[in-house]
C-alpha positions in Angstrom: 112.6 177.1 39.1 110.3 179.6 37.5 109.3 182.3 39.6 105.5 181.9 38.3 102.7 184.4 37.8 103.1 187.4 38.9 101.4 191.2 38.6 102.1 194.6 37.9 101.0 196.8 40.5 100.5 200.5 40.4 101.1 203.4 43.2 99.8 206.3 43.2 101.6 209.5 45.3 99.2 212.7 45.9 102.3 215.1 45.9 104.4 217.2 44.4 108.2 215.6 43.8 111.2 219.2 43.0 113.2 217.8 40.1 116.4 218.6 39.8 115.6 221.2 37.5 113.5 223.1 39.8 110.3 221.9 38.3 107.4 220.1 40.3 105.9 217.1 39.3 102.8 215.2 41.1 100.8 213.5 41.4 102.8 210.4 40.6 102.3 207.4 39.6 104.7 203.9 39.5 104.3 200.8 38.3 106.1 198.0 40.3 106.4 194.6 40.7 107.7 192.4 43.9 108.7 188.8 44.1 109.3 187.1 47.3 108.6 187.9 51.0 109.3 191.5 53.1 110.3 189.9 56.3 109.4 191.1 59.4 112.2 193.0 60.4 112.2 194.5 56.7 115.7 193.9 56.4 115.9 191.4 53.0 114.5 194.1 50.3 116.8 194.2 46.4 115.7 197.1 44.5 116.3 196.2 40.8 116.5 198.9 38.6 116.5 198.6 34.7 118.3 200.4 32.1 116.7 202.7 29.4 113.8 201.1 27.8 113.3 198.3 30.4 110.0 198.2 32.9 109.0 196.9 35.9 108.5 192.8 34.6 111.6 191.4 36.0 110.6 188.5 36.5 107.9 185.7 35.9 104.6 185.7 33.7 101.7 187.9 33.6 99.7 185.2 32.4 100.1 181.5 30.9 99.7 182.7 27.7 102.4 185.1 28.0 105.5 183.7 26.0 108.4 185.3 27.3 109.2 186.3 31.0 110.6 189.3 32.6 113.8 191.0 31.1 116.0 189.2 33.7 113.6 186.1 34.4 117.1 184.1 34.7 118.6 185.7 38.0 115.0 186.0 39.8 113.2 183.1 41.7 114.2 180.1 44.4 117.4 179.2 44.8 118.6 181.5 41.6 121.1 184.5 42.4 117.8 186.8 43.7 116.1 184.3 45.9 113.0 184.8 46.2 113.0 182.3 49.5 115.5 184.8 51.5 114.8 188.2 49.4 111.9 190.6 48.7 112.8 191.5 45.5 111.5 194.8 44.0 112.0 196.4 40.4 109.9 199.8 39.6 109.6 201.2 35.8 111.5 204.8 35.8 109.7 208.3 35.9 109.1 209.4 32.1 108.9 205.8 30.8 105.7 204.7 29.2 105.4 201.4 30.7 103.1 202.6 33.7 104.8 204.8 35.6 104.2 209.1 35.1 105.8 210.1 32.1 105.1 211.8 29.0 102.4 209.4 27.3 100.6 210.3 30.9 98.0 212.7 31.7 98.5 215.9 32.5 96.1 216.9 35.3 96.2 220.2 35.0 95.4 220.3 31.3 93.2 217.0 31.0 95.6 216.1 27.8 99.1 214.0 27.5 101.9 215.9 28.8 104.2 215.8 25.7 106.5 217.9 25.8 105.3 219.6 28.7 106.7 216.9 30.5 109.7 218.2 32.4 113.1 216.9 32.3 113.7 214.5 34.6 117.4 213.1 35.3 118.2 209.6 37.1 118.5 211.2 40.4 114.8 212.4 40.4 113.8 208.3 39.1 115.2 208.0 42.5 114.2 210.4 44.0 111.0 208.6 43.3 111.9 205.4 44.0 112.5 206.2 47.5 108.8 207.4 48.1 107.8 203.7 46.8 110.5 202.4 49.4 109.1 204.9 52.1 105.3 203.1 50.8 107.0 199.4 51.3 107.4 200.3 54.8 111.6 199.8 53.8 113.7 202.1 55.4 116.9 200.7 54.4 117.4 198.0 51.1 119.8 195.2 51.8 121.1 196.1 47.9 120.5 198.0 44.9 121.5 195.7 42.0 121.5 197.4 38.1 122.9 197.4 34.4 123.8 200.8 32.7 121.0 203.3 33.6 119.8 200.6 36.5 124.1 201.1 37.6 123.8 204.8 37.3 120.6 204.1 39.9 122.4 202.1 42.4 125.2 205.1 42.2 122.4 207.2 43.1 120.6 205.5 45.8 124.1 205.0 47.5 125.7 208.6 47.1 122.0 210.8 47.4 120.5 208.3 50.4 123.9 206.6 52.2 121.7 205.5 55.3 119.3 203.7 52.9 121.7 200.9 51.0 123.8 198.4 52.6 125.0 197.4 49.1 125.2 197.8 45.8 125.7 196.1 42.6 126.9 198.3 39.6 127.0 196.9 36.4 128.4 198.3 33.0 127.9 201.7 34.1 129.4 204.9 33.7 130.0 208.0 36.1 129.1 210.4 33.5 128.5 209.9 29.3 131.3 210.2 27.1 131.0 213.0 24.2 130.6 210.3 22.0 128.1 208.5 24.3 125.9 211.7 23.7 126.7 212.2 19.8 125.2 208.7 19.3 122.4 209.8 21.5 121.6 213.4 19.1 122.0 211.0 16.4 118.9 209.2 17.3 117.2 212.3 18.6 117.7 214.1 14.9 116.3 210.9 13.6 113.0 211.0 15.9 112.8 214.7 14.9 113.1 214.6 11.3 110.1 212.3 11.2 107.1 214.3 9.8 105.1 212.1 11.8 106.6 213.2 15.1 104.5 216.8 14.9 107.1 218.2 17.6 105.4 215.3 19.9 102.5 216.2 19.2 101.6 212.9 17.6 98.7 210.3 17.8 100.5 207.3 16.1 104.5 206.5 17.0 106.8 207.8 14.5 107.1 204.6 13.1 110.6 205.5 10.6 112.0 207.8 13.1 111.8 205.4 16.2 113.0 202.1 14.3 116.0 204.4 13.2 116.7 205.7 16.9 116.0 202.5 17.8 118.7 200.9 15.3 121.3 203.6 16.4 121.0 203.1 19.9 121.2 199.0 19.1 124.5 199.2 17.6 125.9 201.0 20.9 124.5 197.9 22.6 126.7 195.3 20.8 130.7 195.1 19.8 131.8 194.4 16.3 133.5 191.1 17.9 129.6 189.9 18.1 128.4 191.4 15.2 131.2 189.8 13.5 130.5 186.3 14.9 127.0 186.7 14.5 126.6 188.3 10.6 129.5 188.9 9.3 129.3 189.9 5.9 126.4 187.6 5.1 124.3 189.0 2.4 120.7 188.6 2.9 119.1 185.6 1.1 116.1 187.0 -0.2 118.1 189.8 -2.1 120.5 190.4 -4.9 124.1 191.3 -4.1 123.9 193.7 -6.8 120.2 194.6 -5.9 120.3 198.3 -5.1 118.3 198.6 -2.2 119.3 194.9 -1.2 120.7 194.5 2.4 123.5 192.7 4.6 122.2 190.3 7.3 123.0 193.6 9.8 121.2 195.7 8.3 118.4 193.5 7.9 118.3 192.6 11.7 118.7 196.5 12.8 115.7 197.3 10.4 113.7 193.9 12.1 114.6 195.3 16.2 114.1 198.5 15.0 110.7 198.3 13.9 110.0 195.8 16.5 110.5 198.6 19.0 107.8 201.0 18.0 105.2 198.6 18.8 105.9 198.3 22.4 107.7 201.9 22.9 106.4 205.6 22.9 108.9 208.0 21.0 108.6 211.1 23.4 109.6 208.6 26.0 112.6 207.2 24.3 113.6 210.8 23.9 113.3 212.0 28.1 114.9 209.0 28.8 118.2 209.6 26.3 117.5 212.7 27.8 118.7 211.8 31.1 121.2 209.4 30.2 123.3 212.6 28.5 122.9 214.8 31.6 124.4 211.9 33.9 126.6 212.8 36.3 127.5 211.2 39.4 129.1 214.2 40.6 126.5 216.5 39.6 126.3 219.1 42.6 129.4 218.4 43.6 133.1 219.2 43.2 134.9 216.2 42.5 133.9 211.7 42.1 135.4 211.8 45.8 133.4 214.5 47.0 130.3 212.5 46.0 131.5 209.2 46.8 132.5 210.7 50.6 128.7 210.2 52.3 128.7 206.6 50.7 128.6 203.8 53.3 127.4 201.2 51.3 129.6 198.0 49.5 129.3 198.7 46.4 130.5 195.7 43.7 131.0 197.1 40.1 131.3 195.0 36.7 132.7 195.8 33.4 132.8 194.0 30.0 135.9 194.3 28.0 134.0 194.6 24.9 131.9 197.0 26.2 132.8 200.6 24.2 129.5 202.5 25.5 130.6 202.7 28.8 134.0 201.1 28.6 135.8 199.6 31.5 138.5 202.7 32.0 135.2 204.8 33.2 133.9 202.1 36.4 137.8 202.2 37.0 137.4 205.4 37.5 135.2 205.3 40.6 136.5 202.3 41.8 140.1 204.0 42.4 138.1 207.0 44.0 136.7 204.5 46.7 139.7 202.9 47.3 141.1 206.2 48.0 138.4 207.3 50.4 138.8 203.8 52.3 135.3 202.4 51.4 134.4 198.9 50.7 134.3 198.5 46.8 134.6 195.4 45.9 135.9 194.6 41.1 135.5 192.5 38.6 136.8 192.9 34.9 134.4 190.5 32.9 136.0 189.2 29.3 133.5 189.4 27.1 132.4 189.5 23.1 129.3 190.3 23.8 129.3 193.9 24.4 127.4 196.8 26.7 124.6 194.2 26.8 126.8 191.2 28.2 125.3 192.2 31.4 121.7 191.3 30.1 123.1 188.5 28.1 125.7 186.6 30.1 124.3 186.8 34.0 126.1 183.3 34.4 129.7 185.4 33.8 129.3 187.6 37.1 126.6 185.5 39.5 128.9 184.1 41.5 130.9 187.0 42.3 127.8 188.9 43.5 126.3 185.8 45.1 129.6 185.7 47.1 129.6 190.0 47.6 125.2 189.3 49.1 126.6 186.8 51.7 129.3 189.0 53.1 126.9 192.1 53.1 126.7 193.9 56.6 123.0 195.2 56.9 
């Protein structure tokens, strides 16, 4: 059953929030959106948190005329995995996004004019740090679970290490502890690309960098998939509307990154795309501390984690990782190695692989 209308909602914090790099930001904004019921004793609130260039639309409509539904429309609504008959469900878009919430397409009080680059670095911890003032706004002191993909994992990892008394549970999903070199390298890659774009102007820009985006875009896409779907799904299909032996004609790849790619500029702001890889790279669960177990130690939430055997962003070795360091400290970590062709996005793509498992982990959740 479809979840139905639903709207975006916006609020606004008069303070100042430190960021991990010192820096103050504030006022804040955050755009949010709820589905469901808080019950009385506030003891039935999911936080959803999405990964890089996701939003706040989880779930339903804005409108009739709207034609697709939220990013993750299929696990939100009565009687699906999130029900929205037992749980206030909650998803907020991420500090330095552009879909609502304060970032670097926002206005810079102080100055009248878009922050830019004067935005400040912000890492995944101060998203959370966030978060919880839209929690503390909610009037919920403590969320029955934290449920997220790759930067929405890296949340939930946050919310239970930085704010133990807060979660009762988790749900981690194709996440890592910390970026890989190569993680990053593909991340420069699409930085350089977004620089090198004449339209860019060092952010300074009025119009997206249309070519520079599309080709960040199409870099970051590939990281996305696993050649055991891109093989199933192109192959070495030569487009129809060119010549083989056409110089600038294209594979069916290339012709789909160069389609998603431009896609993206139309509904995604470049200096945004660049804070958010921004934070990705400087991910570390441990961050502040000396060891995975030394972070892990304050954590009192069951926490369920999910891999994807195709997944080679954040590849399955790297949730091991943490799982065996919360086996170690005694906590309640609960593991599931999903086979998979489909990828870092089988998480997005193939919710019918792991909702059981996690409907299963909700029901044995002590709040």
């Amino acid at each position: 059953m479809s979840i139905g209308i639903v709207k975006e909602q916006l609020a606004t914090f008069d303070t100042e929030l430190r960021l991990e790099s010192g820096r103050i930001l504030g006022p804040i904004e955050i755009a949010y959106e709820t589905y469901g019921t808080l019950n009385q004793a506030a003891d039935n609130a999911i936080l959803v948190t999405h990964a890089w260039t996701g939003n706040a639309h989880l779930a339903g409509r804005h409108s009739e005329e709207e034609k697709r539904a939220g990013w993750w429309d299929e696990i939100v609504g009565p009687g699906k995995l999130l029900d929205t008959n037992r749980y206030f469900v909650i998803c907020s878009n991420v500090i330095g996004s552009c879909f609502g919430s304060t970032g670097p397409t926002s206005t810079n009080p102080k100055t009248g004019k878009r922050y830019n680059l004067t935005f400040p670095v912000i890492t995944v911890r101060d998203m959370v740090k966030a978060q919880a003032l839209l929690m503390d706004r909610l009037g919920i002191e403590r969320l029955f679970c934290v449920l997220g993909g790759s930067m929405g994992g890296m949340q939930a990892l946050e919310w239970a290490t930085q704010y133990p008394e807060r979660v009762a549970s988790a749900v981690v999903l194709a996440t890592t502890p910390r970026p890989s070199a190569q993680a990053i390298s593909l991340n420069a890659v699409a930085r350089w690309a977004i620089f090198n774009d004449p339209t860019w102007k060092k952010g300074e820009y009025r119009k997206n960098p249309k070519d520079g985006l599309a080709l960040a875009r199409g870099i970051g896409h590939i990281t996305f998939l696993s050649d055991e779907s891109m093989t199933a799904k192109f192959g070495r299909r030569f487009s129809a509307r060119d010549g083989q032996f056409d110089f600038f004609g294209q594979f069916e790849v290339e012709r789909y990154l160069s389609y998603n790619g431009y896609n993206f500029v139309d509904r995604f702001d470049a200096n945004s795309f660049l804070y958010l890889a921004k934070a990705l790279d400087l991910y570390d669960v441990a961050a502040g501390f000396e060891s995975v177990d030394e972070a892990f130690a304050p954590v009192t939430a069951s926490i369920q984690f999910f891999a994807f055997t195709s997944d080679w962003l954040y590849p399955p070795a790297q949730t091991e990782e943490m799982v065996e360091s919360l086996k170690r400290l005694g906590k309640e970590v609960d593991y599931h190695l999903i086979t998979s062709a489909y990828g870092h996005d089988a998480f997005l793509l193939e919710h019918e692989t792991f909702t059981p498992m996690v409907q299963e982990f909700l029901e044995k959740v002590k709040y």
